[in-house]
C-alpha positions as CSV (number, residue, x, y, z in Angstrom):
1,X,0.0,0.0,0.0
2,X,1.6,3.1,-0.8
3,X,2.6,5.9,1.5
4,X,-1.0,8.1,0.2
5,X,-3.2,5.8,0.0
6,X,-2.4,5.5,3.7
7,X,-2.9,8.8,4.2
8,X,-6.2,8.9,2.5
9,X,-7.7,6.2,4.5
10,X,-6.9,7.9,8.3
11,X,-8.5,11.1,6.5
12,X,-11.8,9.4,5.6
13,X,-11.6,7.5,8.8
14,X,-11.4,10.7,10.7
15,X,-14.0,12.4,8.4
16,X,-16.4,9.3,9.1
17,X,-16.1,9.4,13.0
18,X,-17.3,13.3,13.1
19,X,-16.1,16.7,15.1
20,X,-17.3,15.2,18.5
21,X,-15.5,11.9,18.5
22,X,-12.2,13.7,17.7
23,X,-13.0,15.8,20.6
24,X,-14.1,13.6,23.0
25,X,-10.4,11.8,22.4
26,X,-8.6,15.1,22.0
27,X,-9.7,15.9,25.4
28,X,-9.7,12.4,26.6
29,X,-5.9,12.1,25.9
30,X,-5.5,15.8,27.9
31,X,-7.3,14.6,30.5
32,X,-4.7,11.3,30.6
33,X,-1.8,13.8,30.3
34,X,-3.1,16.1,33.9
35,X,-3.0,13.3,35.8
36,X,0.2,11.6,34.5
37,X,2.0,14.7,35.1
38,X,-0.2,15.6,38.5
39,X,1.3,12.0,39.7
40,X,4.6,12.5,38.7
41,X,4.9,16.0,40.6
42,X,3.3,14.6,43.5
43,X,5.3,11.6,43.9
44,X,8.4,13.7,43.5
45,X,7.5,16.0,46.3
46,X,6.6,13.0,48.3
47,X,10.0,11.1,47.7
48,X,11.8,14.5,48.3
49,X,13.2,15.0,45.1
């Protein structure tokens, strides 16, 4: 498969699920990244480093 068709295929795969779905992961995946980080600061202070 070559390296556009590829790309043409996330496109209309993203185009299919709609604005809402992207969203819903876009934020989903911030979401995931506030608490990774949240953790990782508090665990620091709480080890002392």
């Amino acid at each position: 498969m070559s390296e556009q068709a590829s790309k043409a295929k996330w496109i209309d795969r993203f185009k299919k699920m709609g604005i809402a779905a992207f969203l819903f992961f876009f934020i989903k995946g911030l979401v995931w990244l506030a608490i990774f980080f949240g953790l990782g600061k508090y665990l620091k202070d709480y080890f002392g480093g």
